[in-house]
Structures are given as C-alpha cells and as structure tokens.
N, C-alpha and C positions, 0 to 999 in steps of 0.2 A: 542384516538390514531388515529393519520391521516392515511390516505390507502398507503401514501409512507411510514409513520413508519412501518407498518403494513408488507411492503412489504419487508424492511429493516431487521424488525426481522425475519422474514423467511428466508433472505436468510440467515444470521449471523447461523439461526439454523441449514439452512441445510450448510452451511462450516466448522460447527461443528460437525455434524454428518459424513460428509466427512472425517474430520479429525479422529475421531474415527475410521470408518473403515480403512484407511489407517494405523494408530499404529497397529491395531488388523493384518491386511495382511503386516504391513514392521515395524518388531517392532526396527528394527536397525533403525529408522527415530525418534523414540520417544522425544528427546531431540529436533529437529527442530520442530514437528509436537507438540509439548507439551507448550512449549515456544511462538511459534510463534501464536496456537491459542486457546488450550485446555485451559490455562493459563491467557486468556486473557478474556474482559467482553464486548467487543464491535468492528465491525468491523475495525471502525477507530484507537481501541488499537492494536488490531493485524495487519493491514496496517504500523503503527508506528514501532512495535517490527521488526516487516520483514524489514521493508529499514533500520534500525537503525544497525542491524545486517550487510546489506550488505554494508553501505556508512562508516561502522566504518573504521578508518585507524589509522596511528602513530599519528595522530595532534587532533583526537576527537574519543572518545570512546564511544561502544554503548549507555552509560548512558545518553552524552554529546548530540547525536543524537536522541536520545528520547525524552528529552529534548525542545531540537530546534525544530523538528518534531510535537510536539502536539500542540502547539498554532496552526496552518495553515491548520493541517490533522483530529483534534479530531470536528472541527465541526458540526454540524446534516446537514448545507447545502453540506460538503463537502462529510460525509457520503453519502448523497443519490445521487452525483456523481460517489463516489466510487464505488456504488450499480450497476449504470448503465453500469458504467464501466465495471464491473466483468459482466454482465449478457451480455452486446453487446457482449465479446467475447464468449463467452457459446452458443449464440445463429448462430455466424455468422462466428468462426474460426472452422474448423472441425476439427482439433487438439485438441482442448479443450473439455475434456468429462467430468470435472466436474468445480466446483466453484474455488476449493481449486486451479487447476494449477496457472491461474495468479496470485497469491498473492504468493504463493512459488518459480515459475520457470519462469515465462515471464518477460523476459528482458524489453521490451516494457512497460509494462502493471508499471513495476518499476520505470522507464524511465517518462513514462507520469505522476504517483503520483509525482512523486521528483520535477517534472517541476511545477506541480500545489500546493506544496509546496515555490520554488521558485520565483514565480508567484505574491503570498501571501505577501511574501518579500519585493519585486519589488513595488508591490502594495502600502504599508505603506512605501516607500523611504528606505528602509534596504538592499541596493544592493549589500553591501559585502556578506550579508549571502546568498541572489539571487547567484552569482554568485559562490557561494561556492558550493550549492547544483547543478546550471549548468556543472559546472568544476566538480565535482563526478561523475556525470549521463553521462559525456562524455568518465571519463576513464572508469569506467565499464561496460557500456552497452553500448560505441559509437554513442551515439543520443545524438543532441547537438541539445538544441532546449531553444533559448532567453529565458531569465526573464519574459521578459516584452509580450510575446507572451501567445494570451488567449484563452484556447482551450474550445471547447464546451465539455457536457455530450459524 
C-alpha cells in the first residue's frame, strides 16, 4: 500500500468514526449519516451517494445520478483529490472542525466535486452530460464554473 492509500484509508476511517459519533450525539440524522457514509465502502462511494442525493431532480433520480457519478468520481486518482480536498478545508477553514462537514454541508466543497465530475465529461467530448452537471451546480449552489475549466488538488 502507497503512503497516499495509506493516508486515504485513514481518513475514510476517521469520516467514519466521525459519522459514528454524530448518529450517537443526533440520532434524528441517522438515515443521511447512515446512507451517506456508514453504508458505504469507500470515500469516493460516499462522495457519489451525497451529490447523487443532492443533484436528484424530476428529470434523473438518485439511482440515475449514481450512476453517471461513478465512472468520473469512483477513481483512486480522483480519490486522493477528494482526499486533499476535504483535508485543505480542515486545515485552512476554521469553520470546519471535522472531515464529515464538507462532504454533508459545504456547498462549495459539492460545487467543486460536481465540476470535477463534469470536467471528466468535457474531457472525453460528452458535453451534454458536462453541461448537465454544470447547469445543476449552478441552480443549487450558485457556482457556475466551465466544463472544460481544470482545477488543481
């Protein structure tokens, strides 16, 4: 195992252990906090279920968005973006006191997955679905940020 997997499954452990304690102190959360990552076997599966849950609308259903979401999101390069992701905010927002907020409540943090999903898209010439996921991330989190635009770690 490389020191990034390494570092990967620790933090997976500790969002998990996160999540744990939160069901135990908000047990009325159970079903999002269960779901979203108790449920789940891998960052990138739980990154999937959370935006799949919030990009669902009339026209595609969370299955539908699951789906679409794991080809672009479930890969180990993309994991250990995700990784860095969730840790720069941890380190650098002070609003953030654990792993688990940005993957459940930062707009932002959704905002930039969705884009680096759609990114993915763009990448392999699939622009309708690029712009599909652009055109979501705009109506609910108001960040409208290109296909085709590459963001670093």
């Amino acid at each position: 195992m490389t020191e990034s997997n390494k570092d990967e499954a620790a933090l997976w452990l500790t969002l998990r252990q996160e999540a744990s304690a939160a069901l135990e102190q908000q047990p009325q959360l159970a079903a999002l906090l269960t779901r979203t990552v108790l449920q789940q076997d891998s960052l990138g599966s739980a990154l999937i279920q959370r935006l799949a849950q919030q990009l669902a609308n009339n026209d595609l259903d969370v299955g539908q968005w699951e789906t679409m979401l794991r080809e672009p999101l479930q890969s180990a390069a993309m994991q250990a973006v995700v990784s860095a992701d969730m840790l720069a905010y941890r380190a650098r927002d002070p609003a953030c006191i654990s792993l688990l907020q940005p993957l459940l409540f930062f707009k932002g943090f959704a905002a930039v997955q969705t884009q680096r999903a759609a990114h993915a898209f763009w990448q392999q010439g699939r622009h309708t679905l690029a712009w599909l996921l652009q055109s979501r991330a705009s109506e609910l989190w108001q960040v409208d940020i290109h296909p085709a635009a590459k963001l670093g770690a």
